[in-house]
C-alpha positions as CSV (number, residue, x, y, z in Angstrom):
1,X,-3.5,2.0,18.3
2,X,-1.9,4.8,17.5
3,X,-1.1,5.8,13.3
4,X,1.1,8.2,12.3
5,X,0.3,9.1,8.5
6,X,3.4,10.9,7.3
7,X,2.9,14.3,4.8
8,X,5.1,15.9,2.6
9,X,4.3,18.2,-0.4
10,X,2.7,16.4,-3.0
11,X,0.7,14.1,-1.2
12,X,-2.6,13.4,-0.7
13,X,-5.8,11.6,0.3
14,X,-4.4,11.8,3.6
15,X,-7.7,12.9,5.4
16,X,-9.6,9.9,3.6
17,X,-6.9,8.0,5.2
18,X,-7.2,9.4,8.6
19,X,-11.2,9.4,8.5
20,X,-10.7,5.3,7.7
21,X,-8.4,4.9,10.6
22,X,-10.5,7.0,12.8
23,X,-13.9,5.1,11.8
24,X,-12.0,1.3,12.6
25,X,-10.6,2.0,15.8
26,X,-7.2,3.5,15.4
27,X,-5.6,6.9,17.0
28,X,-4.8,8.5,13.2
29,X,-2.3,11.8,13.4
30,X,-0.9,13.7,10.7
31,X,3.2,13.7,11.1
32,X,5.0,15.8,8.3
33,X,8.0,15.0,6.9
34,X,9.8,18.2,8.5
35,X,8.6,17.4,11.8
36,X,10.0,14.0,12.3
37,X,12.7,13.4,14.5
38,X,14.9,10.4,15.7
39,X,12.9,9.1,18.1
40,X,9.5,10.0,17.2
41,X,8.0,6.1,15.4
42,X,9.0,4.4,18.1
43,X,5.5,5.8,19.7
44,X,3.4,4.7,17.0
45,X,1.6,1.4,16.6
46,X,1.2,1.8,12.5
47,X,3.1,3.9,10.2
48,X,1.2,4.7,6.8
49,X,2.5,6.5,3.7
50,X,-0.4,7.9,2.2
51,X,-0.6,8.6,-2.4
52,X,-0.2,11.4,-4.1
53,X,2.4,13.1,-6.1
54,X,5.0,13.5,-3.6
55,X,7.7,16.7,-4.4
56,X,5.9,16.3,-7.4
57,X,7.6,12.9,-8.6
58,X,10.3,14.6,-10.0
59,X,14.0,12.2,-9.9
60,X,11.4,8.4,-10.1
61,X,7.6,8.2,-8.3
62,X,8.8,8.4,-4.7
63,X,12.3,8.6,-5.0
64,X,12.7,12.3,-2.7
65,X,10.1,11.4,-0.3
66,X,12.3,7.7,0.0
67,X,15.4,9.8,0.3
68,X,14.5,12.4,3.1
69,X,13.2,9.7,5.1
70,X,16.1,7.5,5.1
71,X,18.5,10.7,5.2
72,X,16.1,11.6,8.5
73,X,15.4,8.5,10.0
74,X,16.5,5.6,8.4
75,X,17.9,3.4,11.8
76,X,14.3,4.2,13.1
77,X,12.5,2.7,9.9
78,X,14.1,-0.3,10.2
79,X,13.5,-0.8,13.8
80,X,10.3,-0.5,13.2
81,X,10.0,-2.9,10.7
82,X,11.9,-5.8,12.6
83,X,10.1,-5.1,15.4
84,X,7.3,-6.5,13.7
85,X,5.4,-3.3,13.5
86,X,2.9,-3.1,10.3
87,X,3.9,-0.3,7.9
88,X,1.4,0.4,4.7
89,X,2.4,2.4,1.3
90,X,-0.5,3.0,-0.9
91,X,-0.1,3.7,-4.2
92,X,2.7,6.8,-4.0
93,X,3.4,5.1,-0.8
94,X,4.4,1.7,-2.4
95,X,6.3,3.5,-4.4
96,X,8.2,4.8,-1.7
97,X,8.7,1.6,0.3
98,X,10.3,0.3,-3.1
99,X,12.9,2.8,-3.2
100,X,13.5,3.0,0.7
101,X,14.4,-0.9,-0.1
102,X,11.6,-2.0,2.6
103,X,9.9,-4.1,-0.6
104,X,10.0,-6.7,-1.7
105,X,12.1,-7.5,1.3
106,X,12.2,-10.8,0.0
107,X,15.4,-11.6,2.1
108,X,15.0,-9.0,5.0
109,X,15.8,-5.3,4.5
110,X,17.4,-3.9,1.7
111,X,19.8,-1.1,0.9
112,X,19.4,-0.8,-2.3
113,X,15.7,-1.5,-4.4
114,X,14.8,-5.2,-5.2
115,X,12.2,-3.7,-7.9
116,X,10.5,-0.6,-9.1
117,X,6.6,0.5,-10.2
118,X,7.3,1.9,-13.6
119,X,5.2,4.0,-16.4
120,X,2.3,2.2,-17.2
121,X,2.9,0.2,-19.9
122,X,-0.5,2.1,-21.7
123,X,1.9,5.1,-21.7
124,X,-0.7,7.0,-19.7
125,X,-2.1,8.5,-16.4
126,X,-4.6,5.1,-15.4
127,X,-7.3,6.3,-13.4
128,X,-10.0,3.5,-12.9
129,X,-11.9,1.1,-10.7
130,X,-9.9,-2.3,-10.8
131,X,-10.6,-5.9,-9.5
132,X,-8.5,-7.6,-7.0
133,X,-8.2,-11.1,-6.2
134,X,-7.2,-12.1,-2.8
135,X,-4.5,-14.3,-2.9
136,X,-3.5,-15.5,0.9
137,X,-4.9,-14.1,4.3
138,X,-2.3,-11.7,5.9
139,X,-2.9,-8.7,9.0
140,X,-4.3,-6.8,6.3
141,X,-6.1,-8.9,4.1
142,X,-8.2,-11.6,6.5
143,X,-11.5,-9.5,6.6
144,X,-11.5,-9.1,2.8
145,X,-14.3,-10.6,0.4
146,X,-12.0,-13.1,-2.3
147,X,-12.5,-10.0,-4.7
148,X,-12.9,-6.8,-4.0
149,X,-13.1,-3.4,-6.5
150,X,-11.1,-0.8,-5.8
151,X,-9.8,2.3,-7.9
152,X,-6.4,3.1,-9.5
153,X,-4.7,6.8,-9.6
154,X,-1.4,6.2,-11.0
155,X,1.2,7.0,-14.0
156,X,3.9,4.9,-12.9
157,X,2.5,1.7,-11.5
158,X,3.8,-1.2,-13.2
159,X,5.3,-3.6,-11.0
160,X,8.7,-5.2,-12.2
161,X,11.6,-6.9,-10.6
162,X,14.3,-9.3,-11.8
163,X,12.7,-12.9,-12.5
164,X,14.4,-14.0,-9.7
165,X,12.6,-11.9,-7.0
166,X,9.1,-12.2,-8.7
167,X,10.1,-16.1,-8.1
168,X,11.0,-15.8,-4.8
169,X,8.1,-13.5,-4.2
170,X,6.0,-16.2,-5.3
171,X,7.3,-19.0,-3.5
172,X,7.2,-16.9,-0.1
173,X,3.7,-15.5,-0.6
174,X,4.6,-12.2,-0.2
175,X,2.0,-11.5,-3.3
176,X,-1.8,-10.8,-1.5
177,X,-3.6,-9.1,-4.3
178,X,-3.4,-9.6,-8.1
179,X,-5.4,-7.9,-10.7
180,X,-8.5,-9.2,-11.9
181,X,-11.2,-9.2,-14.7
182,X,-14.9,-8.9,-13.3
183,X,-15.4,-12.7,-13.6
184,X,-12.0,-13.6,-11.8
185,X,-10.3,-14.6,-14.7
186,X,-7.0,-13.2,-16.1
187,X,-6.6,-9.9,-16.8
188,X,-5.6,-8.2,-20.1
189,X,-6.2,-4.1,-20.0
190,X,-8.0,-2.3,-18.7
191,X,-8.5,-5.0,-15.4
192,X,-4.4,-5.4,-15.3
193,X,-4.3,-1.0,-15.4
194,X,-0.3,-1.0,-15.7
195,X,0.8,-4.1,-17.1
196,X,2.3,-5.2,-13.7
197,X,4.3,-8.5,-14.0
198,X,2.2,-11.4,-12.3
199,X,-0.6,-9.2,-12.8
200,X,0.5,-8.3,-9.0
201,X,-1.4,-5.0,-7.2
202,X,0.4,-5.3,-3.8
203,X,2.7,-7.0,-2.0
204,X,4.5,-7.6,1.5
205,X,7.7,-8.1,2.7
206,X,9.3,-11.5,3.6
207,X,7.8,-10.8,7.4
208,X,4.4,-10.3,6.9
209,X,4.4,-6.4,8.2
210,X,4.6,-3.8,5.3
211,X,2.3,-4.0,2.7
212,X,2.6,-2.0,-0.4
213,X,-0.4,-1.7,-2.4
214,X,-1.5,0.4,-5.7
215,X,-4.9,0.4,-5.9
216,X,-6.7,2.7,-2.8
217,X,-8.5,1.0,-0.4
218,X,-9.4,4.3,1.6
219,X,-11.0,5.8,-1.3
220,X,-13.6,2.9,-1.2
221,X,-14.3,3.4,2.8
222,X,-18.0,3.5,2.4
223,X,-20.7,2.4,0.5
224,X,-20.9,5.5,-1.5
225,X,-17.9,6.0,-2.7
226,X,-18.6,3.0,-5.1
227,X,-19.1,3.9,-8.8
228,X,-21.9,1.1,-8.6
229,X,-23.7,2.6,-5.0
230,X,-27.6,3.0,-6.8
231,X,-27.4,-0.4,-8.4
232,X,-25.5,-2.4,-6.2
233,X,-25.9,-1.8,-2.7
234,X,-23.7,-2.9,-0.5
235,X,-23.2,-2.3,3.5
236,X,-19.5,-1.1,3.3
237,X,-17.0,-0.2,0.9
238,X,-14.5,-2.7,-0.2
239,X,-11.5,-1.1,1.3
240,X,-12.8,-0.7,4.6
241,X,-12.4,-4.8,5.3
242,X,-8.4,-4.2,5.0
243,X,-8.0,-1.4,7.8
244,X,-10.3,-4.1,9.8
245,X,-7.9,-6.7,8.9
246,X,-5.6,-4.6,10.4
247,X,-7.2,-3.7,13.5
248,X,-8.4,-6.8,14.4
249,X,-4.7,-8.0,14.5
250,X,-3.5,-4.8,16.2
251,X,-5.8,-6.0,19.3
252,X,-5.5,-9.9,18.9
253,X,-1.8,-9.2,19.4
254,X,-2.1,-6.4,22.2
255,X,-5.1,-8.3,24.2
């Protein structure tokens, strides 16, 4: 199962991401942006687009990194995509997939972007620990508890689209995780971090195969990297159940 976790300047958590690969199974391996090549995805299994700050989120959040890749290897991308091939975006990387037009997807692949992750509505860089509530079971979500903590890095990550995506989003159940408050209930701030519409943290396409997610799942690997570690052990860190998800359906599907 072979991941290719693409680089460019301004990104980061990249080794957290290829440690959390590496420790469920998969073949991680760094691919920058300058090395890729027409060709070269077709001989991965997963393609992952990592956070960070990438060429320093100067135009819109992801806009240049979304722009190289389609300038470099757009026909490839979506290729990969109908094929049926899983393709995650975390936090920079969502952004990303929204401007390449991957996401929503709520009608297939689009050319142009369907919605956009916009300044936080607090004005402000959000950096916190944020409950999720699992909405519906996907490749990616059907290991994970019905709430899970996980923490937020982002200026720009208020999701918004025109009423009638969000609806058609909705209908579909492209939405798989919404922000929470501790108990489960609705969220006002700080639980909702970026005042995103639906209170929705991360999304798929219409197919079931990219998933676009704000909050970090491979910062919260292991146990330890939980604010809460001394008072409330636990055998694994919340994110860790998603790259399962993953893996399990990588080898249901292969085996």
């Amino acid at each position: 199962m072979r991941v290719a976790i693409l680089q460019m300047e301004g990104t980061n958590c990249e080794e957290e991401s290829y440690i959390a690969f590496r420790e469920s199974g998969f073949q991680p391996e760094y691919l920058h942006i300058n090395l890729l090549r027409e060709g070269m995805l077709e001989n991965y299994d997963v393609l992952f687009i990592p956070g960070g700050f990438s060429s320093g989120d100067y135009v819109r959040a992801g806009a240049i990194f979304a722009a190289r890749l389609k300038s470099k290897v757009w026909k490839d991308l979506k290729n990969f995509v109908e094929e049926g091939k899983p393709v995650i975006g975390v936090c920079n990387g969502f952004q990303v997939l929204i401007e390449l037009g991957l996401l929503p997807g709520v009608d297939g692949i689009s050319e142009v972007p369907e919605a956009a992750l916009t300044t936080n509505l607090s004005n402000r860089f959000e950096c916190r620990w944020v409950y999720l509530k699992k909405v519906r079971s996907t490749m990616f979500t059907s290991q994970t508890k019905d709430i899970i903590t996980l923490p937020v890095a982002h200026a720009e990550g208020r999701f918004v689209a025109p009423e009638r995506v969000v609806e058609k989003m909705e209908d579909q159940g492209q939405v798989v995780f919404r922000y929470v408050a501790p108990d489960g209930s609705k969220p006002g701030y700080p639980w909702n971090p970026n005042g995103s519409v639906n209170d929705i943290a991360a999304v798929v396409n219409s197919y079931g195969n990219v998933l676009g997610i704000m909050p970090h799942p491979e910062r919260a690997f292991f146990w330890y990297q939980h604010p809460d570690w001394t008072r409330n052990p636990r055998k694994e860190g919340d994110g860790r159940s998603i790259f399962e998800s993953l893996a399990r359906w990588l080898k249901m599907r292969k085996y």
